[in-house]
Gaussian input, Z-matrix of N, CA and C with variables (Angstrom, degrees):
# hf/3-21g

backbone

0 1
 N
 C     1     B1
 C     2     B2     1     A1
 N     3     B3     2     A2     1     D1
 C     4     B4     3     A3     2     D2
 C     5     B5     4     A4     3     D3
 N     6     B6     5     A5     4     D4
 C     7     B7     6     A6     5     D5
 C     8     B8     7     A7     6     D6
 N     9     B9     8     A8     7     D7
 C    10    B10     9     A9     8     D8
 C    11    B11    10    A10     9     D9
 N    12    B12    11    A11    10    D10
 C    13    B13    12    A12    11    D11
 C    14    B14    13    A13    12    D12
 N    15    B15    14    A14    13    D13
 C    16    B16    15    A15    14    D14
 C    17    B17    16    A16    15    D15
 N    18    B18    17    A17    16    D16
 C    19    B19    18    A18    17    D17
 C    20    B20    19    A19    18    D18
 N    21    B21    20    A20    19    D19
 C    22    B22    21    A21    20    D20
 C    23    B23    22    A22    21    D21
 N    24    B24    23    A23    22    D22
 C    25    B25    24    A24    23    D23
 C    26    B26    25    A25    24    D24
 N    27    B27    26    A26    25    D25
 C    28    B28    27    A27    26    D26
 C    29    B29    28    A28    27    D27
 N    30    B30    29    A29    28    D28
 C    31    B31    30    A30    29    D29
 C    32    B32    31    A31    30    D30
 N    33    B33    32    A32    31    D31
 C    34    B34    33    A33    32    D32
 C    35    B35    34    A34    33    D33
 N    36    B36    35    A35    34    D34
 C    37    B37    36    A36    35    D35
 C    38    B38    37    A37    36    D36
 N    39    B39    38    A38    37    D37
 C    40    B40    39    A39    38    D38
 C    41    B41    40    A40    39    D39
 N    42    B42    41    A41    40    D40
 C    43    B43    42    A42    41    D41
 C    44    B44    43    A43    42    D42
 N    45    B45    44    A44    43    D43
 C    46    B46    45    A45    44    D44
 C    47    B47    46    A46    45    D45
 N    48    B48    47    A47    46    D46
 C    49    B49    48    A48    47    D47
 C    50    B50    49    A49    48    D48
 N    51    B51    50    A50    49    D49
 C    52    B52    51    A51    50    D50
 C    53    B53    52    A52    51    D51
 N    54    B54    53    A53    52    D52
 C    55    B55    54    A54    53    D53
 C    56    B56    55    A55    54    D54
 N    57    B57    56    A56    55    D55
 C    58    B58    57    A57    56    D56
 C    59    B59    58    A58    57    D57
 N    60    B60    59    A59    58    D58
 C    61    B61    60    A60    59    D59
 C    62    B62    61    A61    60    D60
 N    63    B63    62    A62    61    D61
 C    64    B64    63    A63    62    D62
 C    65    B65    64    A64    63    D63
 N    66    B66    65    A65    64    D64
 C    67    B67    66    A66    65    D65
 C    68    B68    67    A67    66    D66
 N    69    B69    68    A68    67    D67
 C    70    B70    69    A69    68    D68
 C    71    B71    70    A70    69    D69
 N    72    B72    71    A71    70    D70
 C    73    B73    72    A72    71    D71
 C    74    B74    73    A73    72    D72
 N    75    B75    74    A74    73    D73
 C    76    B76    75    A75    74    D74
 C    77    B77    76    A76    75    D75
 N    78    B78    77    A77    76    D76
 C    79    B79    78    A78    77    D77
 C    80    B80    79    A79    78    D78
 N    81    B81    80    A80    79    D79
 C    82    B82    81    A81    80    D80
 C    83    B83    82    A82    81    D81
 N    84    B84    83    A83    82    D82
 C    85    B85    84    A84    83    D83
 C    86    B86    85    A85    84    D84
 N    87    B87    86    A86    85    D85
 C    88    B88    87    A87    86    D86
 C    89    B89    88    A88    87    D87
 N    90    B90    89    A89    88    D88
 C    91    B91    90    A90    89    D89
 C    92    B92    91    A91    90    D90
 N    93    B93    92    A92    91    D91
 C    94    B94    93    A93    92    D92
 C    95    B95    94    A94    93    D93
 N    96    B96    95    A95    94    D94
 C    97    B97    96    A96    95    D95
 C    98    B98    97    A97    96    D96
 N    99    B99    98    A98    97    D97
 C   100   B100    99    A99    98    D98
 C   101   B101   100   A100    99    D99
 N   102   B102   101   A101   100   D100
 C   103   B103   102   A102   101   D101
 C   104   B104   103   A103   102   D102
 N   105   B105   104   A104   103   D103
 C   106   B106   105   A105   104   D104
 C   107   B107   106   A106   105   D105
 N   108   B108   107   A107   106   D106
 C   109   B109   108   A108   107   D107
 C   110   B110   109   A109   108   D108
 N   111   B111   110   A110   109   D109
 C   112   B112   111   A111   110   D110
 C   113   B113   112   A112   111   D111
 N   114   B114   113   A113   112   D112
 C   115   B115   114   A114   113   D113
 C   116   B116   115   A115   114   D114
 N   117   B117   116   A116   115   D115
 C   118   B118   117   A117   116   D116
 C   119   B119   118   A118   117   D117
 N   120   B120   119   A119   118   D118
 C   121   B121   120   A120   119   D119
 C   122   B122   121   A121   120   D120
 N   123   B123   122   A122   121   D121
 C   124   B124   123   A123   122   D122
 C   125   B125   124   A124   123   D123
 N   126   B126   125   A125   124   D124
 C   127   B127   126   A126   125   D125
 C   128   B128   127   A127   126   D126
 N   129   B129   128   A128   127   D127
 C   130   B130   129   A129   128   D128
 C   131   B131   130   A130   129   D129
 N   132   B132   131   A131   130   D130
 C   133   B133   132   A132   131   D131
 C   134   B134   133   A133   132   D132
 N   135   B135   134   A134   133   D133
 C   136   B136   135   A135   134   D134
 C   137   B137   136   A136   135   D135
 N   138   B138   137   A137   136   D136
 C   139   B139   138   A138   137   D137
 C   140   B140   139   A139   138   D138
 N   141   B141   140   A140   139   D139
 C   142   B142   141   A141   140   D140
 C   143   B143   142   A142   141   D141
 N   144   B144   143   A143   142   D142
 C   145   B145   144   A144   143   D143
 C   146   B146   145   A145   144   D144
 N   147   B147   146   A146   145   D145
 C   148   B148   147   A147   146   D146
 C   149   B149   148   A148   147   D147
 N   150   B150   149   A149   148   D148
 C   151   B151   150   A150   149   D149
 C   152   B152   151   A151   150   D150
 N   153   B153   152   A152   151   D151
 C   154   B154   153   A153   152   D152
 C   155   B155   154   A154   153   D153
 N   156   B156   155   A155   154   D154
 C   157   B157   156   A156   155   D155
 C   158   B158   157   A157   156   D156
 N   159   B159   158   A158   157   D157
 C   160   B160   159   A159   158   D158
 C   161   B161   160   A160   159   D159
 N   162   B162   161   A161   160   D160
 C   163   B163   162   A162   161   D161
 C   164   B164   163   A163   162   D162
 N   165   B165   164   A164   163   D163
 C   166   B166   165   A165   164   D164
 C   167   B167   166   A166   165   D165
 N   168   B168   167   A167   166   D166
 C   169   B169   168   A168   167   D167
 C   170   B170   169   A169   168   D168
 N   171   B171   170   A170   169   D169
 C   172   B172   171   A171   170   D170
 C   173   B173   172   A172   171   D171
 N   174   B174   173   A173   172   D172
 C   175   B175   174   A174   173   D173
 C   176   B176   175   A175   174   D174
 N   177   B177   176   A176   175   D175
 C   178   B178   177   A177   176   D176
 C   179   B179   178   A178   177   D177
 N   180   B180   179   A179   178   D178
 C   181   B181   180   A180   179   D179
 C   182   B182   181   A181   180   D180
 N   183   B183   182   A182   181   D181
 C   184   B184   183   A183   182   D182
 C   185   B185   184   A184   183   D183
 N   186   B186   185   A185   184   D184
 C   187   B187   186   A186   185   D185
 C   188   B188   187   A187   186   D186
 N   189   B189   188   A188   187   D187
 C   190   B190   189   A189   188   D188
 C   191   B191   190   A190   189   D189
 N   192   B192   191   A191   190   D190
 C   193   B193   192   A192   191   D191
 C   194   B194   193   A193   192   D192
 N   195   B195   194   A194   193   D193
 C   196   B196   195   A195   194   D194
 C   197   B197   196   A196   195   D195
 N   198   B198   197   A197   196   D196
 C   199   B199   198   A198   197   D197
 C   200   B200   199   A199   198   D198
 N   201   B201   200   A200   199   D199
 C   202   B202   201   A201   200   D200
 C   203   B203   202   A202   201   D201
 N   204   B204   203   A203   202   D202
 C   205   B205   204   A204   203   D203
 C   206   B206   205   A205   204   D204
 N   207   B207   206   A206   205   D205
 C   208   B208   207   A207   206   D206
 C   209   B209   208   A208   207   D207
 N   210   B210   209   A209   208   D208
 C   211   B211   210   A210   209   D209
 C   212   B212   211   A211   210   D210
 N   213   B213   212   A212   211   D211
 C   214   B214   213   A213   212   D212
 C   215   B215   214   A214   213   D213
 N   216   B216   215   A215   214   D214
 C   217   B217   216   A216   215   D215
 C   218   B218   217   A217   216   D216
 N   219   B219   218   A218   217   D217
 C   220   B220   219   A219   218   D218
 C   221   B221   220   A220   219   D219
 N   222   B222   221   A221   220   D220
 C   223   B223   222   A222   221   D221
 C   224   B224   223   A223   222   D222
 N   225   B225   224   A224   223   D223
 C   226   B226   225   A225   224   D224
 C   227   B227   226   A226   225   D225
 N   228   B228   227   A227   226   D226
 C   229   B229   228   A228   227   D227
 C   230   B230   229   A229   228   D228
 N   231   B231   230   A230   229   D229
 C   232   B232   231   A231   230   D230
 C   233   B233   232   A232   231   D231
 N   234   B234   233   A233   232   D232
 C   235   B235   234   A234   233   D233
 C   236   B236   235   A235   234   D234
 N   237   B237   236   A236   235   D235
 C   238   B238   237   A237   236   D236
 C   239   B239   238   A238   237   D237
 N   240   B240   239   A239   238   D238
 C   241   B241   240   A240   239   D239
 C   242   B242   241   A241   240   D240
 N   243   B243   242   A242   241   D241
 C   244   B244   243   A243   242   D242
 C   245   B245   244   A244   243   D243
 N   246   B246   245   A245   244   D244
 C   247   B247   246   A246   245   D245
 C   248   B248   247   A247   246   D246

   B1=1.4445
   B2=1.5346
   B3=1.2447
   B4=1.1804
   B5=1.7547
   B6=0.8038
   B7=1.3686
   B8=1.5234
   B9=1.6666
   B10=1.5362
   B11=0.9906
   B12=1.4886
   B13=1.1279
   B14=2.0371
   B15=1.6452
   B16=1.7683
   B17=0.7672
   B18=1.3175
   B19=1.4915
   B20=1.8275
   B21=1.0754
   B22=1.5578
   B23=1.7169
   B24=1.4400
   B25=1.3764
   B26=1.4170
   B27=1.5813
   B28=1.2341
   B29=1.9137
   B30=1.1818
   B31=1.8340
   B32=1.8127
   B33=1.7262
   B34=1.5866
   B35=1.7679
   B36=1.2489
   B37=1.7580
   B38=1.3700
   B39=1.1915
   B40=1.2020
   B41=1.6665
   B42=1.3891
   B43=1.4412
   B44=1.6709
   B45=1.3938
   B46=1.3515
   B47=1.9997
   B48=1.0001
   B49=1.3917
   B50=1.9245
   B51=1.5589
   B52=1.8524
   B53=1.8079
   B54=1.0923
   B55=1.3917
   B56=1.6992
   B57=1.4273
   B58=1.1082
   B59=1.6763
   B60=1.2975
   B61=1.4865
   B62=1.3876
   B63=1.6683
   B64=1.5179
   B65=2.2080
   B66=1.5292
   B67=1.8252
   B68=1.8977
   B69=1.4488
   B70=1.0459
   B71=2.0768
   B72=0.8960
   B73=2.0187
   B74=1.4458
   B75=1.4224
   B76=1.2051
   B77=1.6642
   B78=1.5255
   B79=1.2113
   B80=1.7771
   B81=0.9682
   B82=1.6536
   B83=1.5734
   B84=2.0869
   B85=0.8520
   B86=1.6257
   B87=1.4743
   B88=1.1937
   B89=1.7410
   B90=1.2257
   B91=1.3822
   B92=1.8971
   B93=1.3526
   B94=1.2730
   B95=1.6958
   B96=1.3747
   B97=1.8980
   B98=1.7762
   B99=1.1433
   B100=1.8134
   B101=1.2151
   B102=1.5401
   B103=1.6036
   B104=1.7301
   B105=1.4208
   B106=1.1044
   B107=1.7523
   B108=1.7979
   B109=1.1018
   B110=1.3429
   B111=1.4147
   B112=1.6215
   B113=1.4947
   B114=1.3928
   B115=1.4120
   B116=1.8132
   B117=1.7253
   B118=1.5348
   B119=1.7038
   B120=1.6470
   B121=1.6052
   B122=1.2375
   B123=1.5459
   B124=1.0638
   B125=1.5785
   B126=0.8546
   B127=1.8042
   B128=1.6549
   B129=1.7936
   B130=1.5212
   B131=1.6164
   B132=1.5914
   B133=1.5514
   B134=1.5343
   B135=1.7424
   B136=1.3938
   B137=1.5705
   B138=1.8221
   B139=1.3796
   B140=1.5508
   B141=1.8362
   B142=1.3006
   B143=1.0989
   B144=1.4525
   B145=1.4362
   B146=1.4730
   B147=1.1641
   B148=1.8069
   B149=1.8728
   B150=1.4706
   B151=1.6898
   B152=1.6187
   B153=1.7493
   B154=1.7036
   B155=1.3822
   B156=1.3208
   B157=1.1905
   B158=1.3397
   B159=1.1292
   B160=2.0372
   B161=1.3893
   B162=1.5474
   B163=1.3775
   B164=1.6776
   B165=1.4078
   B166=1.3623
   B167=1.6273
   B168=1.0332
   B169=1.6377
   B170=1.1246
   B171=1.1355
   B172=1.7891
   B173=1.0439
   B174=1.9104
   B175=1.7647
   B176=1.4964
   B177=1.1132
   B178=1.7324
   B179=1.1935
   B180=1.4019
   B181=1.8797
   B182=1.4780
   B183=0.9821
   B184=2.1974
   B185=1.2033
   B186=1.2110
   B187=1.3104
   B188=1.6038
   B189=1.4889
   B190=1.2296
   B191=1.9743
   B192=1.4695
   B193=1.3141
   B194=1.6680
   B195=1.1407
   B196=1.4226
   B197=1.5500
   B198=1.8800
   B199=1.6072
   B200=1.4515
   B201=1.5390
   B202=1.3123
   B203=1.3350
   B204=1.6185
   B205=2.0020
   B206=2.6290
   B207=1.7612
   B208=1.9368
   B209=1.5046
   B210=1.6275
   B211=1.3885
   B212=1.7868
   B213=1.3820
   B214=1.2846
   B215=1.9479
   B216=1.1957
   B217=1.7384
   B218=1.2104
   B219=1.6647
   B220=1.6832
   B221=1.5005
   B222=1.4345
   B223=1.5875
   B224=1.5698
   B225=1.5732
   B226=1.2439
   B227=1.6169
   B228=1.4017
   B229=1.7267
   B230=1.3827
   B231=1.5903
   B232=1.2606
   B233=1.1259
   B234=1.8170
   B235=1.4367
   B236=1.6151
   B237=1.7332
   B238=1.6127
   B239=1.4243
   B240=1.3672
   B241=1.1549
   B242=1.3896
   B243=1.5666
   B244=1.4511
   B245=1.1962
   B246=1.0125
   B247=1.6128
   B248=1.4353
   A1=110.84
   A2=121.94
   A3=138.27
   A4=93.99
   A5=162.28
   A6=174.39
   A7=126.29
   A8=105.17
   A9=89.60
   A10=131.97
   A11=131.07
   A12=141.91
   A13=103.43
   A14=93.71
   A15=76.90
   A16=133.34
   A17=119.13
   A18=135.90
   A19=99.89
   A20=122.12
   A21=123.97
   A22=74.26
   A23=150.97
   A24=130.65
   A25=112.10
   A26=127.20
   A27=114.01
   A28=104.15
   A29=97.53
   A30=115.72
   A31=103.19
   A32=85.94
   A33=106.82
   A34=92.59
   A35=101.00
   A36=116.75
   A37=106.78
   A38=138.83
   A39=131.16
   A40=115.35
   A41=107.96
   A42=102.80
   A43=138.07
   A44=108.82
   A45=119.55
   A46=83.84
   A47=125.82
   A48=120.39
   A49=81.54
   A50=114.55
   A51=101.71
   A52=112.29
   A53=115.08
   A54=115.44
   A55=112.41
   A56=124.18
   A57=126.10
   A58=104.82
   A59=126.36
   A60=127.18
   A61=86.75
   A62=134.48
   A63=141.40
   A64=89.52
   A65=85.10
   A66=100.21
   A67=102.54
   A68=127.14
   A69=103.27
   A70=85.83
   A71=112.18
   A72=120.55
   A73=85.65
   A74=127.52
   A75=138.68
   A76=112.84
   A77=112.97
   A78=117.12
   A79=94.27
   A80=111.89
   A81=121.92
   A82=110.96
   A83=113.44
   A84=131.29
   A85=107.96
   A86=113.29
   A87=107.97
   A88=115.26
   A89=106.78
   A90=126.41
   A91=100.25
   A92=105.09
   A93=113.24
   A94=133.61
   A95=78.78
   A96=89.20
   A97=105.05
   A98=110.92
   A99=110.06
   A100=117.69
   A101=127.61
   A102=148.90
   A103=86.58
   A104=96.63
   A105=131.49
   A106=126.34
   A107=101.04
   A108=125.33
   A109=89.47
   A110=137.52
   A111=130.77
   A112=97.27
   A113=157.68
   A114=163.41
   A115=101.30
   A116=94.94
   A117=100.33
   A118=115.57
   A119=94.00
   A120=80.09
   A121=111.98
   A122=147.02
   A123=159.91
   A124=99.89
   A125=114.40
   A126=116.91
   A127=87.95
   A128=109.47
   A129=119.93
   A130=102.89
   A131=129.55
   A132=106.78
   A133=108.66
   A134=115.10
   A135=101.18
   A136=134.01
   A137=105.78
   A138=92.33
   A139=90.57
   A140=120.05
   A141=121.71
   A142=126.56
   A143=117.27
   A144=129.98
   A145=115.79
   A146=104.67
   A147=100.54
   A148=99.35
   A149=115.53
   A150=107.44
   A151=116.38
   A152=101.98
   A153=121.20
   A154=101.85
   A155=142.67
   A156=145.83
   A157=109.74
   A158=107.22
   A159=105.83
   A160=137.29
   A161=90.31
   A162=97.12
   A163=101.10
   A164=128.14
   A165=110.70
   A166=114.75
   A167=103.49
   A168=105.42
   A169=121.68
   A170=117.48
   A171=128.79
   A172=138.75
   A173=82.60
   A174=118.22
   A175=91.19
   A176=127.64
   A177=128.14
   A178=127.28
   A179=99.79
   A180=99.43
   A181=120.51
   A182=115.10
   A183=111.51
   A184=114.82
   A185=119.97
   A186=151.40
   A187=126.11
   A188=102.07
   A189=105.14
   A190=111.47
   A191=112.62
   A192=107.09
   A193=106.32
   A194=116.77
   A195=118.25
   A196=142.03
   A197=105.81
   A198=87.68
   A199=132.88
   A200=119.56
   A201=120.74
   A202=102.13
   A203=94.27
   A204=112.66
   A205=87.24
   A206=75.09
   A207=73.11
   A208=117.54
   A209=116.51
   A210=122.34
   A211=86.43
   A212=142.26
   A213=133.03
   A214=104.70
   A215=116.52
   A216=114.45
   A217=126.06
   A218=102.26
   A219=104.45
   A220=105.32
   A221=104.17
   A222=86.28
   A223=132.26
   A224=104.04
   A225=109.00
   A226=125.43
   A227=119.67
   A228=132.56
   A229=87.78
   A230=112.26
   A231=151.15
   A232=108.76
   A233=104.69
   A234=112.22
   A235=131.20
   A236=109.32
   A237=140.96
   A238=101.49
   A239=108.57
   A240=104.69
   A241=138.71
   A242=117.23
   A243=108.88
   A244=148.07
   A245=109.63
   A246=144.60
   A247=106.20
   D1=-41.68
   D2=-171.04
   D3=-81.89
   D4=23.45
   D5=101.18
   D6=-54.26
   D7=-46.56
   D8=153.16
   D9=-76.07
   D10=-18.65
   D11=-174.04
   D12=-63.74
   D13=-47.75
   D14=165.32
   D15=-50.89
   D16=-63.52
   D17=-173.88
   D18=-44.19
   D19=-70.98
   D20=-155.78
   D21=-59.16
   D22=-84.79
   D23=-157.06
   D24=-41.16
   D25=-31.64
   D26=-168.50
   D27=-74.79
   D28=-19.54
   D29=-165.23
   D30=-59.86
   D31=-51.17
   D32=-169.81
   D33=-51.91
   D34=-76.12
   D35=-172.14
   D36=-41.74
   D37=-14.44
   D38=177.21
   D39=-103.84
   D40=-35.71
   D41=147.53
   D42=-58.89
   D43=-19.11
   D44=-174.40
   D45=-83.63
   D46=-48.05
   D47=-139.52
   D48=-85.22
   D49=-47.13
   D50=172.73
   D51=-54.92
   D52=-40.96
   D53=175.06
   D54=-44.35
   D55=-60.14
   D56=-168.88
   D57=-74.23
   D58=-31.31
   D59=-170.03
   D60=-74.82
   D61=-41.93
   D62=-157.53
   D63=-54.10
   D64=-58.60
   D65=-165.41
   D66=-67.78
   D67=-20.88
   D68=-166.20
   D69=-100.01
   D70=13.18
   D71=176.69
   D72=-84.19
   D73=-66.69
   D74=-149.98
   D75=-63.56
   D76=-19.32
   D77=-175.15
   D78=-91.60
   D79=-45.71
   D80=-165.84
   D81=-56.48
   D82=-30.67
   D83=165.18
   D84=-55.32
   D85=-65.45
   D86=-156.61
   D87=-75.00
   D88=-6.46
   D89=179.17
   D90=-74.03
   D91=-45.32
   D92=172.44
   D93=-54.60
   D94=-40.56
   D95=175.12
   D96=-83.35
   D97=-33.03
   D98=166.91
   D99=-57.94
   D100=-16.59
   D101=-173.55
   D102=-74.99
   D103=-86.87
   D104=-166.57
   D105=-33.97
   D106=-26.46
   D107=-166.02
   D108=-101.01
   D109=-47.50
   D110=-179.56
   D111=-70.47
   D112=-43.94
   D113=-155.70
   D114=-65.68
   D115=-48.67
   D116=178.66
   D117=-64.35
   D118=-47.53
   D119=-174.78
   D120=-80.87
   D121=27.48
   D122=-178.12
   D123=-105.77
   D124=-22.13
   D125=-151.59
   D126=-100.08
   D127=-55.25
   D128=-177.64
   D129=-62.33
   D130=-33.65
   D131=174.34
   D132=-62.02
   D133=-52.85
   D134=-175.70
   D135=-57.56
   D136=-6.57
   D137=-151.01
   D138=-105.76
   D139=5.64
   D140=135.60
   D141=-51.20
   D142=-70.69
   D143=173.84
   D144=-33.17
   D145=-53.14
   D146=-171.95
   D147=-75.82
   D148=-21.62
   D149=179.66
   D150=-63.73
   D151=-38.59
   D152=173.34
   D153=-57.26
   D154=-45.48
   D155=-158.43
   D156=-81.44
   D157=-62.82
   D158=159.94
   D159=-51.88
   D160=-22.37
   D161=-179.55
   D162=-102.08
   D163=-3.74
   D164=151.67
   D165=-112.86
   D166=22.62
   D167=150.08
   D168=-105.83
   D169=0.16
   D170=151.93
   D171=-49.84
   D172=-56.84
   D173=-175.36
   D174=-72.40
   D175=-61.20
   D176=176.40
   D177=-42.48
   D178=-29.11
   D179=166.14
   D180=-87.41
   D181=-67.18
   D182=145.27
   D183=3.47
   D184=-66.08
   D185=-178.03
   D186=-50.05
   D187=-59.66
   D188=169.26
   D189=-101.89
   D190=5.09
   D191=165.58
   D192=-75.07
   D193=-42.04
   D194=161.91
   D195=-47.82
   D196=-48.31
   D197=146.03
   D198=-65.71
   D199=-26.72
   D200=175.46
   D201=-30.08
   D202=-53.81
   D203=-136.73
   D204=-59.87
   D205=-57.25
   D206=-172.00
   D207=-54.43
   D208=-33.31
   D209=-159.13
   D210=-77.08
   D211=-42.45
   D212=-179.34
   D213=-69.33
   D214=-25.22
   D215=161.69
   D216=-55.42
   D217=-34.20
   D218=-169.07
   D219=-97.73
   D220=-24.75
   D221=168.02
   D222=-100.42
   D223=8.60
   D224=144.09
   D225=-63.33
   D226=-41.62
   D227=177.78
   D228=-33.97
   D229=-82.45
   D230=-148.95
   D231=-41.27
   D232=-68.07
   D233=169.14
   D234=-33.39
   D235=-39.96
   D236=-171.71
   D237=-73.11
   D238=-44.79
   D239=174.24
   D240=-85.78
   D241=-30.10
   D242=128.50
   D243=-8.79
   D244=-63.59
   D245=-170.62
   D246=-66.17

């Protein structure tokens, strides 16, 4: 009798000691999703930033395909008129 009686105290004490590791998991969790939640909106500013950037390196290529396009017009004139 005096033998179960350990055991069920050792049972208790070992549930008290999973209980507290359970609550100090539970904080580490919620610390985690507060991580997780600044990481995202970090990710959504850049993944503006990098959309602005493509989309004016777009506009910049447009841009200078177009002087190409006139600067090869004028030195056709030029050339003609040379000639």
């Amino acid at each position: 009798m005096e033998e179960i009686k350990k055991m069920l105290i050792q049972l208790m004490e070992g549930q008290e000691a999973i209980k507290i590791e359970i609550g100090s998991m539970k904080n580490d969790i919620g610390g985690m999703k507060n991580d997780i939640k600044k990481i995202d909106f970090k990710i959504e500013k850049l993944d503006k930033k990098v959309d602005f950037s493509l989309e004016g390196h777009k506009t910049n290529t447009e841009q200078l395909n177009r002087i190409e396009n006139e600067v090869s017009k004028q030195q056709e004139f030029i050339l003609k008129k040379v000639k």
